[in-house]
C-alpha positions as CSV (number, residue, x, y, z in Angstrom):
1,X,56.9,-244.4,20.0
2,X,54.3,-245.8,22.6
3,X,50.4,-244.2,22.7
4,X,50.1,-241.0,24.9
5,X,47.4,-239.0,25.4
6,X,48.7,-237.0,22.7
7,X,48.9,-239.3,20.0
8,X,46.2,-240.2,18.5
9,X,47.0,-243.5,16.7
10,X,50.3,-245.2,15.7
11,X,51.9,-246.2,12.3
12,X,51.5,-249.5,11.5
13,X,53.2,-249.5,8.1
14,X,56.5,-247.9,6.8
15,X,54.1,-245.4,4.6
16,X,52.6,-244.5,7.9
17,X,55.8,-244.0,9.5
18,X,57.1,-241.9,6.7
19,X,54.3,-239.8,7.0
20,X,54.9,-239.4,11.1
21,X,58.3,-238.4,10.6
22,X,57.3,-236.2,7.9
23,X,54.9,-234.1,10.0
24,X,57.4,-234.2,12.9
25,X,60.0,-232.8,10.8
26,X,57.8,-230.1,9.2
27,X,56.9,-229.3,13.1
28,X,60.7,-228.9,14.1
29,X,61.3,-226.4,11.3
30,X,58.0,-224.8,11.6
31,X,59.7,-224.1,15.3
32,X,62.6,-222.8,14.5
33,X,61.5,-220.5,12.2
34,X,58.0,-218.9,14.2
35,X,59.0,-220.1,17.5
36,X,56.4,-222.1,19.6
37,X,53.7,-219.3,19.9
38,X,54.2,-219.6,15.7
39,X,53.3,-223.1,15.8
40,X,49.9,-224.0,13.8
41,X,48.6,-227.3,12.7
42,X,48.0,-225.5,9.4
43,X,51.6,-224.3,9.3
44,X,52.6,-227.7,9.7
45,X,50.9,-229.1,7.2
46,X,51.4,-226.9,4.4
47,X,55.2,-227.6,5.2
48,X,54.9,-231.0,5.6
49,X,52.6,-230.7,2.1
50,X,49.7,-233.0,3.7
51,X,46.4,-232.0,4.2
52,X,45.4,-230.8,8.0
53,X,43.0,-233.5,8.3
54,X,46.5,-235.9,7.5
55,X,47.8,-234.1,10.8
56,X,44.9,-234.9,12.7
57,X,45.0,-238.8,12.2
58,X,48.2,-238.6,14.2
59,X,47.6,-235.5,16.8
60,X,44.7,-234.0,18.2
61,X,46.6,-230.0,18.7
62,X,50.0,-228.5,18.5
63,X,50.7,-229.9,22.1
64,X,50.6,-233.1,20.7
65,X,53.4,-232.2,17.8
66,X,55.3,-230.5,20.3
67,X,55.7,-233.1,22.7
68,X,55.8,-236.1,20.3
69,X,58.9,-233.6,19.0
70,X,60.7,-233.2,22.1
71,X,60.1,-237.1,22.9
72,X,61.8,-238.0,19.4
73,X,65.0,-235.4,20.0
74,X,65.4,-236.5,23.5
75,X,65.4,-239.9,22.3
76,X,67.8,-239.2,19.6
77,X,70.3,-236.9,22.1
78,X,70.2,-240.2,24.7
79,X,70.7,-242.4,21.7
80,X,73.7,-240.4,20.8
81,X,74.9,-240.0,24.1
82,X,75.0,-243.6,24.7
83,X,77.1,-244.6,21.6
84,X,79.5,-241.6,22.9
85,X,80.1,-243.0,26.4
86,X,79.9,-246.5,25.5
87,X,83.9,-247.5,25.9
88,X,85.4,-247.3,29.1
89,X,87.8,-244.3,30.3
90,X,91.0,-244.5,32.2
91,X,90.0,-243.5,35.8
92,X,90.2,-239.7,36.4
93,X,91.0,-238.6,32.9
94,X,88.0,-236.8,32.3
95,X,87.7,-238.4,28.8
96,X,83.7,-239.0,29.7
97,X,83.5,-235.3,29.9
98,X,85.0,-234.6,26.7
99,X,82.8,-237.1,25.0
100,X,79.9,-235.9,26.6
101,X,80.3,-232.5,25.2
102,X,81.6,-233.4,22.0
103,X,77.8,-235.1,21.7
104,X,75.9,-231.8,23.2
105,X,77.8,-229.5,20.8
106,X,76.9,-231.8,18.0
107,X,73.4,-232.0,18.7
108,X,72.7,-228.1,20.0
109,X,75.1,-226.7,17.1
110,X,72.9,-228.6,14.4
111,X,69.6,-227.1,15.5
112,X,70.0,-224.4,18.0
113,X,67.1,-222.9,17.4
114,X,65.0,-225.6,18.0
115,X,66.9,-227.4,20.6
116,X,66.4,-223.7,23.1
117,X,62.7,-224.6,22.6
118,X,62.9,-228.3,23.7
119,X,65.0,-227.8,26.3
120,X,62.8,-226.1,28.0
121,X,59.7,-229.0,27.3
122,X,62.0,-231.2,28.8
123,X,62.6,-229.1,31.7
124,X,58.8,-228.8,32.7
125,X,58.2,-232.4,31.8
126,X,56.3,-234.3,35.4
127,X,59.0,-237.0,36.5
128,X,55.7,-239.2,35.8
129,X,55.4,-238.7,31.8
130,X,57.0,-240.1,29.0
131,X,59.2,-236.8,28.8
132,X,59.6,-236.5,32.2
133,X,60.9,-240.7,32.8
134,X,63.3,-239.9,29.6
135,X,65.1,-236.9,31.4
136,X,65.5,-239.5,34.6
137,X,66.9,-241.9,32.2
138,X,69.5,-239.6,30.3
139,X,70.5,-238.1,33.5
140,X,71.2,-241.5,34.9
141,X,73.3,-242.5,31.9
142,X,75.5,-240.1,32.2
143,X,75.5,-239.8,35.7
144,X,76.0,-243.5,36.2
145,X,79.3,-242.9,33.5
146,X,81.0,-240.5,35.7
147,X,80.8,-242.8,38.8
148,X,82.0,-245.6,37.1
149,X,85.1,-243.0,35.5
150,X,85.7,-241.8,39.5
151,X,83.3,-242.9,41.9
152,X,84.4,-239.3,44.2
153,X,83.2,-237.1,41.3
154,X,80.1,-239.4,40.5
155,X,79.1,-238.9,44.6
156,X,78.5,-234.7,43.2
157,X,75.4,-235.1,41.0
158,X,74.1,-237.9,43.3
159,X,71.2,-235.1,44.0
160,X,68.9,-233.9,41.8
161,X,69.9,-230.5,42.9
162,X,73.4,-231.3,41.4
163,X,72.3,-232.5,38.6
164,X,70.0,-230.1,37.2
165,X,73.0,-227.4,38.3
166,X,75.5,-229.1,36.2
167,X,73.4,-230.6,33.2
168,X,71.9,-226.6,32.9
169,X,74.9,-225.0,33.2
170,X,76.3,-227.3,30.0
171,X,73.3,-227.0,28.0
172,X,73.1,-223.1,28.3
173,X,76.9,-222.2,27.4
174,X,76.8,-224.8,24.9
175,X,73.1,-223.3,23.4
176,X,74.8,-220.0,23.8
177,X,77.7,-221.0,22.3
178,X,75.8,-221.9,19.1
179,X,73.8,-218.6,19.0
180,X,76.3,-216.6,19.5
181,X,79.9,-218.2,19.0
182,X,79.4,-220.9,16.7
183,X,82.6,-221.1,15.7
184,X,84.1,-221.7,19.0
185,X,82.0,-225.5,18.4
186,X,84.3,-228.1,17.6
187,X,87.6,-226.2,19.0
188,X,89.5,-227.4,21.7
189,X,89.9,-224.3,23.4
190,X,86.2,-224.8,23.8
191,X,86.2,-228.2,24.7
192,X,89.1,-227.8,27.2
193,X,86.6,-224.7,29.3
194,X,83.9,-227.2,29.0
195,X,85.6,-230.0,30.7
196,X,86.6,-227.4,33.2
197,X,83.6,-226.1,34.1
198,X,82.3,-229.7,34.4
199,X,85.3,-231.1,36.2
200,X,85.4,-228.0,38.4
201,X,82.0,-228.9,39.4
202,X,82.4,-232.1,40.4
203,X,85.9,-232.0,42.1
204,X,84.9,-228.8,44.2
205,X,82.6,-229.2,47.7
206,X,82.1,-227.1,50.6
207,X,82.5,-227.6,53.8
208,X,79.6,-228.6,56.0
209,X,80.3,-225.1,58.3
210,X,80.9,-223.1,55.7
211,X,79.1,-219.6,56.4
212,X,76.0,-218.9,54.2
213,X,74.4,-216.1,54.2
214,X,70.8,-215.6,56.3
215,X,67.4,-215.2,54.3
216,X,66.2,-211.9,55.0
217,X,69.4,-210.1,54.6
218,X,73.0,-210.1,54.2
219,X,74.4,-211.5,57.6
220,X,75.9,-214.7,58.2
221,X,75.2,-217.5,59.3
222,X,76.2,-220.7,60.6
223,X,75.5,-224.1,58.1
């Protein structure tokens, strides 16, 4: 994991890397179960059984767990991502949309709890930080997957506005979905609305003179 300003110093031996991903796991489920306003050093290490001053050798506050956390997840979630869409699909299948939310249900359903939190460090990441350049790079994985599956539907998340449309939309149901309807994960009746709501998105556009409604109130207007 390369120095930030939130990281102190960096493991040099596999003790030291145990101990890393020792505190970063006691952070996670310190998260999940006191949420992020929950979140103490001291709490962290009395779950992580090290002493605080052990926590401080690697982060100088809380921020510095959290975002060292939400690096290592997004990591993991690209990581997984990129074993999921690594063999080609027949063009226009859709099978890259299946794949891609066969990975998202497996990572949200594990920790949904957690994962709500995350998502939204990700979200307010600067394009410029570690977080931030992470989010560009997952986003261009999967958006470069879909181009190369149909080069039409690839042209819809070409802009950022698309993209943070779609990829919210997915994460939210699927988040909701493990909150609330866990069992629909793994289902295909899930699966198949999933790919809909995907494929729906990309296959639909408007027409440049569509009517959209004015500012201040509820006339129309020209595009």
């Amino acid at each position: 994991m390369p120095t930030t300003h939130t990281s102190r110093r960096q493991p040099k031996q596999a003790r030291a890397e145990f101990a890393l991903d020792s505190i970063l796991e006691a952070a996670a489920r310190t998260l999940e179960a006191h949420g992020k306003a929950g979140l103490t050093t001291q709490r962290v290490a009395d779950t992580a059984g090290f002493s605080i001053g052990a926590i401080y050798q690697y982060f100088p506050n809380k921020d510095g767990l959290i975002e060292a956390l939400a690096r290592r997840e997004l990591e993991r979630l690209t990581g997984m991502m990129k074993e999921a869409l690594a063999q080609p699909a027949p063009f226009g299948t859709g099978l890259n949309a299946r794949r891609m939310i066969r990975t998202i249900a497996t990572f949200i359903g594990d920790r949904p709890r957690l994962y709500g939190i995350l998502r939204a460090e990700w979200a307010e990441a600067a394009p410029d930080t570690p977080i931030g350049q992470g989010m560009l790079g997952y986003f261009g994985l999967i958006a470069g997957t879909m181009n190369r599956e149909n080069p039409e539907l690839g042209k819809r998340i070409a802009r950022d506005e698309s993209r943070f449309v779609l990829f919210r939309a997915i994460s939210g149901v699927v988040l909701a979905t493990a909150l609330e309807r866990p069992q629909y994960l793994g289902t295909d009746a899930f699966e198949d609305e999933m790919v809909r709501l995907i494929l729906g998105f990309l296959s639909y556009d408007l027409s440049p003179d569509m009517p959209r409604l004015a500012r201040e109130d509820d006339s129309f207007t020209s595009a």
